[in-house]
C-alpha positions in Angstrom: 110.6 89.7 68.6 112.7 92.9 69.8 114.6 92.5 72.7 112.4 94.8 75.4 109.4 93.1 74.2 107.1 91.1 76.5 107.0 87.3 76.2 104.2 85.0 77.3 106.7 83.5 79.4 107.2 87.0 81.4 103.5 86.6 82.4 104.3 82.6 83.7 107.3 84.1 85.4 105.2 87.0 87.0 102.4 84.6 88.3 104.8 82.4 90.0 106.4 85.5 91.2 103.5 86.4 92.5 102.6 83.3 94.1 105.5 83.4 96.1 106.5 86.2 97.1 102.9 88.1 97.3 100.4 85.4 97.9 101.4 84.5 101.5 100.9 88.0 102.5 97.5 87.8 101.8 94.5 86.3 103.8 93.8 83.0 102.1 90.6 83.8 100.7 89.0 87.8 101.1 85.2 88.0 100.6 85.7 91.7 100.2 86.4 93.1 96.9 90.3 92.7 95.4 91.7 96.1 94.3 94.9 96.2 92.4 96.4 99.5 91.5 99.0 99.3 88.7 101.4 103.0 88.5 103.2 103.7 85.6 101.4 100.5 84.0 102.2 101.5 80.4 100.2 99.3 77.7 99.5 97.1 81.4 100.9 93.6 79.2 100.4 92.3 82.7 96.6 92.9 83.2 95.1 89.9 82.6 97.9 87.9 84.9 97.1 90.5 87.5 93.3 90.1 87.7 93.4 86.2 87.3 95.8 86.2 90.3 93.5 88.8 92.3 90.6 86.3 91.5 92.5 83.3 93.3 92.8 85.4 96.4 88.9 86.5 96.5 84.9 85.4 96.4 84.1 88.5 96.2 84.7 91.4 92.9 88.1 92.2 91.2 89.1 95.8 90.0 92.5 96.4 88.3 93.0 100.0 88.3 96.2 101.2 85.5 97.5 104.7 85.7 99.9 106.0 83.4 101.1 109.1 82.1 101.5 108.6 78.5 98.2 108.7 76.6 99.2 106.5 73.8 100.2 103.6 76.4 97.3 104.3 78.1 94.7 103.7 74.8 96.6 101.2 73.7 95.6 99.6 77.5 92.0 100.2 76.9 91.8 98.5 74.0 93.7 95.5 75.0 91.9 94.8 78.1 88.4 95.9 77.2 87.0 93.0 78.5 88.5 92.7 82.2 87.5 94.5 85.1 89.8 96.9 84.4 89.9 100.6 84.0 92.8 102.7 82.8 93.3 106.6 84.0 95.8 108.8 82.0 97.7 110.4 85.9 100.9 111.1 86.8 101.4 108.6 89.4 103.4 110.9 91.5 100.5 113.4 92.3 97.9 110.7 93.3 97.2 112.2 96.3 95.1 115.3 94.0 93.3 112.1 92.7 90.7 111.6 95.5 88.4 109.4 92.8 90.9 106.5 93.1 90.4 106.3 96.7 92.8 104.4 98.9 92.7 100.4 100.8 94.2 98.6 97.7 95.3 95.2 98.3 98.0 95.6 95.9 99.8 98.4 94.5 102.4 97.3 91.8 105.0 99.1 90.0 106.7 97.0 87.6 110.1 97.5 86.1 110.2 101.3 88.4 113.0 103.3 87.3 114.1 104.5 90.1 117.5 105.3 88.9 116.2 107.6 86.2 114.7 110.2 88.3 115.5 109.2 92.2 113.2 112.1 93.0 110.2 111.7 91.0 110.8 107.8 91.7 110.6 108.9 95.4 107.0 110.5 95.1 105.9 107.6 92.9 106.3 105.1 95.9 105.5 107.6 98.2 101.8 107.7 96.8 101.6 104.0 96.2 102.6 103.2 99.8 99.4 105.5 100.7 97.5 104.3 98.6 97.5 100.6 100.0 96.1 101.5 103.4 96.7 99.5 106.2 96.7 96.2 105.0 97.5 96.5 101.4 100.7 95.8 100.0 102.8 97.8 98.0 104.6 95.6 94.9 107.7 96.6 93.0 110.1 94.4 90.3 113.1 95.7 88.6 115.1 94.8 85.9 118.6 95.5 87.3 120.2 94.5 90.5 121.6 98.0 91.8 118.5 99.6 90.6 116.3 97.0 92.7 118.7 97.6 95.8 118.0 101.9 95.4 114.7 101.2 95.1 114.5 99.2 98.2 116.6 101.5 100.4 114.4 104.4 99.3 110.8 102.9 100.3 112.5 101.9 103.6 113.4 105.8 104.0 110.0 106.7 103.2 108.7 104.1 106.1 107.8 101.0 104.1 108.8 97.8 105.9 110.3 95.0 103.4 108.3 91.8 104.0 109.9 89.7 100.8 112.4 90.2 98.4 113.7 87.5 95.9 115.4 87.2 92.8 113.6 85.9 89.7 115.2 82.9 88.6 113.3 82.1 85.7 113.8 85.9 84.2 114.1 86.2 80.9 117.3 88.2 80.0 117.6 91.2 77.7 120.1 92.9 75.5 121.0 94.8 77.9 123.9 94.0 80.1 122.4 92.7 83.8 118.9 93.7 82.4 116.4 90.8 83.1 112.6 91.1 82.5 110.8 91.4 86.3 114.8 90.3 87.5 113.8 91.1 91.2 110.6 91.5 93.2 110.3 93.0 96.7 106.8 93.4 98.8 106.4 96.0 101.2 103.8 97.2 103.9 103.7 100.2 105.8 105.0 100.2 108.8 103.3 99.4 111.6 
């Protein structure tokens, strides 16, 4: 297996991540429908944990929606998750807000392994969307692979007026090649600020 790629064991360690750092921020049990948006989702590896952990939290319909930039990614998505309520967009996650189809009110707006440190700017707009994007109640959902990276990130949604609600290391992250480079290393849940 190459280093970077994606282990069933990522998807066990994003559940329980999930569980605990996202889960208690939710009402126990939402009739309504359960909309997760996923930016810069890639090949989305993580759908299927992402909709079955939507699906504990609600009686009522799950939609996972992926947005992505990179068409190949993007195909590749499709085909994977064909069968899950699931439907991925080729967008540029920073200009969401020209996007009025995707609507807003999410639950859950993840980006997973954001790079913030690789283009602070468009990293900037990224969250700035997402945090619209989740309305009033939702939550907006970030893991990073690196500890400084994770700590930019942070200070930059609080400068855009996200309020940090949880933020934890991973302690069953699977390391990489890379030096300090853990899959999903650190997660951090925000809401807007109220």
């Amino acid at each position: 297996m190459a280093a970077d790629k994606f282990a069933p064991e990522d998807m066990h360690a994003l559940n329980a991540l999930l569980k605990k750092a996202v889960s208690p921020h939710l009402s126990a049990v939402n009739k309504d429908d359960f909309r997760i948006l996923n930016l810069a989702c890639g090949s989305c590896d993580e759908a299927e944990t992402l909709v079955k952990f939507a699906q504990s939290h609600t009686t009522g319909a799950v939609n996972l929606t992926g947005a992505d930039i990179r068409i190949r990614e993007i195909l590749q998505a499709r085909e994977a998750h064909a069968k899950l309520p699931a439907e991925f967009l080729l967008q540029d996650a920073s200009k969401l807000s020209e996007h009025k189809e995707l609507g807003e009110n999410f639950n859950m707006v993840l980006l997973r392994h954001q790079n913030y440190w690789h283009g602070r700017d468009l990293w900037k707009k990224i969250f700035e969307q997402g945090l619209e994007k989740t309305g009033d109640e939702g939550l907006l959902v970030i893991t990073s692979y690196f500890d400084k990276e994770h700590q930019l990130a942070l200070e930059a949604l609080n400068k855009l007026g996200a309020e940090l609600i949880d933020t934890r290391e991973n302690q069953i992250a699977r390391r990489l090649l890379s030096p300090g480079k853990s899959v999903d290393k650190h997660i951090a849940v925000f809401r807007r600020k109220r």
